[in-house]
N, C-alpha and C positions, 0 to 999 in steps of 0.2 A: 247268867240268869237275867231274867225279865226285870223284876226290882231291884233294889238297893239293899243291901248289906249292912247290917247295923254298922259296918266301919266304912262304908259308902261313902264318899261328900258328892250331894250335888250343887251344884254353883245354876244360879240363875238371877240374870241381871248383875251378876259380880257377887256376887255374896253365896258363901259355904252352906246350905243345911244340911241338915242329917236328924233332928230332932223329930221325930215320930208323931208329935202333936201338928210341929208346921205344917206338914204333908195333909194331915187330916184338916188343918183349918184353911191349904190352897184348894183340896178338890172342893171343902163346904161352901169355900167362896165362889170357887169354878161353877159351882152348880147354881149359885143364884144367879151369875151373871149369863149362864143359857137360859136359864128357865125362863127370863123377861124378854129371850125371843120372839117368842111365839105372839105374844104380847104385840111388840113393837111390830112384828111381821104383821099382825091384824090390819094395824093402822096402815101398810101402806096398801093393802089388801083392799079397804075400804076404801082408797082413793086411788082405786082402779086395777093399781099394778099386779100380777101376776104370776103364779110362781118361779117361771124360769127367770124371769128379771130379778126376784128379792134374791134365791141362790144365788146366781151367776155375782151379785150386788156384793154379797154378803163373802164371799170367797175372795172375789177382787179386794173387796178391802181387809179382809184379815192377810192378802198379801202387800198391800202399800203399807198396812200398819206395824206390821213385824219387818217388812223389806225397810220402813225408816227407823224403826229400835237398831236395826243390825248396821246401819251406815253411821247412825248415831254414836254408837259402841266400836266400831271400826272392824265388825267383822266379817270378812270373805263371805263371798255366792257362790265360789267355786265348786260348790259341792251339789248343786241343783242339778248339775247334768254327770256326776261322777257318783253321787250314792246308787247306783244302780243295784237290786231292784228297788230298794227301799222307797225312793222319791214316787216315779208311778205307781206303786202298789196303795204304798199310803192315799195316794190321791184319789186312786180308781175307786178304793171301800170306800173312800167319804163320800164322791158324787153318788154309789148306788146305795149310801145308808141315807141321802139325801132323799134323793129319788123313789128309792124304794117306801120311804114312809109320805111323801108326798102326793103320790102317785097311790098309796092303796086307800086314803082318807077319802079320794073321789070315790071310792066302792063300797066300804063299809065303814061301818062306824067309826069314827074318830079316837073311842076310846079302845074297841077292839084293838085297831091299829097302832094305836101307843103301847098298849101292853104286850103285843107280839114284839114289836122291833127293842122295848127294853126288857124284854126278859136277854138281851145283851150281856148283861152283866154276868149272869150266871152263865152262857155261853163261854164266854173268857173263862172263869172260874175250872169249866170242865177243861176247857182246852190248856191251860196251864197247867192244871192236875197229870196230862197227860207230856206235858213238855218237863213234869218234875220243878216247875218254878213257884208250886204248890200246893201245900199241904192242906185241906179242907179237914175238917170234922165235919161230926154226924150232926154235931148243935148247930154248927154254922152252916149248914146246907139246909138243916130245918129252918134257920131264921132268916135265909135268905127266899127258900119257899113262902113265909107266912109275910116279907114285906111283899113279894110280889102277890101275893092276895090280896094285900090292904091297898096296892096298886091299880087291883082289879075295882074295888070299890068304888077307889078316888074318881077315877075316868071313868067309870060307871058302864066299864063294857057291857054290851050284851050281843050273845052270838045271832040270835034272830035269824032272818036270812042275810046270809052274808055271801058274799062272790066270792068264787074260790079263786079269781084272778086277782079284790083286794089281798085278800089273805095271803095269796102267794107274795104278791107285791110286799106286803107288811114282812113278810119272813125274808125274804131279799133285802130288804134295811135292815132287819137284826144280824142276817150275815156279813152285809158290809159295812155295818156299828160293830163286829164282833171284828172282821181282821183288820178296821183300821185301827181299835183301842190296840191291838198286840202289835203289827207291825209297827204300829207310831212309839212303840216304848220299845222296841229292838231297835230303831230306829235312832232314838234320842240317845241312845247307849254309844252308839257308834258315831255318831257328834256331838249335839245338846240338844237342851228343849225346843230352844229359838231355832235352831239350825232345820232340825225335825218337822217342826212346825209347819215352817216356811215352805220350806220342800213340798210337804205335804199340801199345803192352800195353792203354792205356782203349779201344781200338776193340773187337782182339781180344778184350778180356776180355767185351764186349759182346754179340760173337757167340756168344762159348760160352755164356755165361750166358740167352741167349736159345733157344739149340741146346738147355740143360740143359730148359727149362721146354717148349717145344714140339714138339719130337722125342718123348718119351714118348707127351705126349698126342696125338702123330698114329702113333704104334708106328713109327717111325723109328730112334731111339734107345732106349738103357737109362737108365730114370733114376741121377743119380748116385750113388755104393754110395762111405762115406768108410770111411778106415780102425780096425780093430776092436780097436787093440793101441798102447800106447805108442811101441814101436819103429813103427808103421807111420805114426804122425803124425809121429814123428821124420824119415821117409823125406819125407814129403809136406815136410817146412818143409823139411827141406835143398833139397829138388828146386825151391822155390819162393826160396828165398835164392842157390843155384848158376846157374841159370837169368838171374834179372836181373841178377847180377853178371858175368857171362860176357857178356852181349850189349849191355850198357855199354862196355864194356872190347876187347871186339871194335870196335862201332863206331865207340870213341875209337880204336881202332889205326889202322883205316881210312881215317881222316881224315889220318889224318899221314901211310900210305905209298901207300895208292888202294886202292880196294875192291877192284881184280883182283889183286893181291899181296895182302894180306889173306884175298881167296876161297881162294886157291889153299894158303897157309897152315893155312887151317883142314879141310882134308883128313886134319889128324892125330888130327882130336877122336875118330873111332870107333877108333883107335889107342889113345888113350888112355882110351877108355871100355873097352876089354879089359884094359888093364891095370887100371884099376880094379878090374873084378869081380872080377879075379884077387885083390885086397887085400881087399876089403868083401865080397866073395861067394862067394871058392872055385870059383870058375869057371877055372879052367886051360885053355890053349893048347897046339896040336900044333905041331909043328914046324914044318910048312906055315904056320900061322899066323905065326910066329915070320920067319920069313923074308919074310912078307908086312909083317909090322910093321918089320924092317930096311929093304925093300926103300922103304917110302914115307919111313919119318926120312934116307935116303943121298937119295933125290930131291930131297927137299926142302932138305938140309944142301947140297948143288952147286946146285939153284935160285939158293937167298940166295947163294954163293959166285958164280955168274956175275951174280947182277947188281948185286954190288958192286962186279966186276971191270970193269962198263962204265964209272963213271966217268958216268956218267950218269942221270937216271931214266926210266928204261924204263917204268913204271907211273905214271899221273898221275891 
């Protein structure tokens, strides 16, 4: 199975968990350290740079930063050209869950386009269900509908006119956020987190870096444009250090409580990417927002609350 086992140990960074709360307090912490992406990504945004340059940035160094934890620790790379499919597959859903929500925010709305690529979570949730790694209720598939509505709040969707090219675009990140969350936790099973990881960033970073040099030259793409300002390399390294410390820390979560608890958890990250802006950016919230952001922390706050109350694990 996908998760962990109440009698599971997973080991990361050298140490055993298995305690059901740690798991919950890595993906909590996993999710504040993406949400301050988007953030830091602004800044290098605003001193010129690009999107193919901050991806391509940010991938590269979630593999220098994991590739020195593993030389640090003494562990083998042999396994980057041997996990076969796992290593490209993982890589390829992160470049098009990248791209795909990058690419539909040029079209429509930005908060449209958040809320299609993370209704994610519940993706995973059905697809699990169907893998048997799964057990959902009726309660917890209603509270996962009603955060994804206080989601819709928060980002303040509206359909308006909207291009059926972003929309498609935006559905195409939810699909490639949906098999990299499940392949990178079949994945992590069949070596570990760090291993999984790795794998997963040296693929993608592969892709982009090949997107960088051949897109141009076929006028596809814009060649990459870095940032022009201290503060805006500042943006690029945070976004590139937040980034692989966030999806560490998620996938170690995962392993201890099951990737569809975990999914379903990390619904809070564009929550907490507004409240960011609002500290690093000056970006303030309307009310409507504001009740939108209550609306998904109360869903999720009774989620954990009923299925602690089983007494069982419901997610595996």
């Amino acid at each position: 199975m996908i998760g962990s086992r109440p009698t599971d140990k997973v080991r990361f960074s050298g140490r055993s968990l298995d305690d059901p709360k740690a798991g919950i307090g890595l993906v909590l912490l996993a999710a504040v350290f993406i949400a301050v992406t988007p953030s830091t990504a602004k800044l290098a945004y605003q001193a010129d740079a690009n999107t193919l340059a901050v991806v391509t940035f940010r991938c590269v160094s979630a593999v220098l930063g994991i590739g020195a934890f593993m030389l640090v620790t003494g562990q083998k790379f042999t396994f980057v050209f041997r996990d076969f499919p796992f290593g490209p597959l993982t890589g390829t859903a992160q470049a098009f869950g990248s791209f795909g929500l990058l690419l539909a925010v040029g079209y429509i709305d930005a908060g449209l386009a958040f809320l299609i690529v993370f209704f994610h979570p519940f993706l995973v949730a059905i697809v699990e269900q169907f893998r048997g790694n799964t057990r959902l209720r009726l309660i917890q598939m209603a509270l996962i509908v009603c955060a994804l509505s206080g989601l819709a709040l928060a980002v303040s969707a509206g359909l308006g006119v909207a291009s059926y090219f972003g929309v498609g675009a935006a559905i195409l990140g939810a699909l490639g956020s949906t098999v990299m969350v499940v392949t990178m936790s079949d994945a992590s099973r069949k070596t570990n987190v760090i291993s999984a990881s790795f794998s997963m960033m040296f693929w993608a970073s592969i892709y982009f870096i090949a997107a960088s040099v051949i897109g141009p030259s076929l006028h596809l793409l814009d060649a990459m444009i870095w940032p022009n300002s201290v503060t805006g390399w500042i943006g690029m390294a945070g976004t590139g250090f937040c980034f692989t410390v966030g999806y560490l820390l998620f996938f170690a979560g995962a392993k201890i409580i099951g990737i569809t608890r975990a999914s379903v958890l990390s619904i809070i990250e564009p929550v907490l990417a507004i409240l960011f802006a609002m500290v690093l950016l000056s970006e303030w919230i309307t009310l409507t927002q504001w009740l939108g952001v209550a609306l998904v922390v109360g869903s999720l706050v009774i989620f954990e609350k009923f299925q602690a109350s089983t007494g069982k694990p419901t997610f595996q």
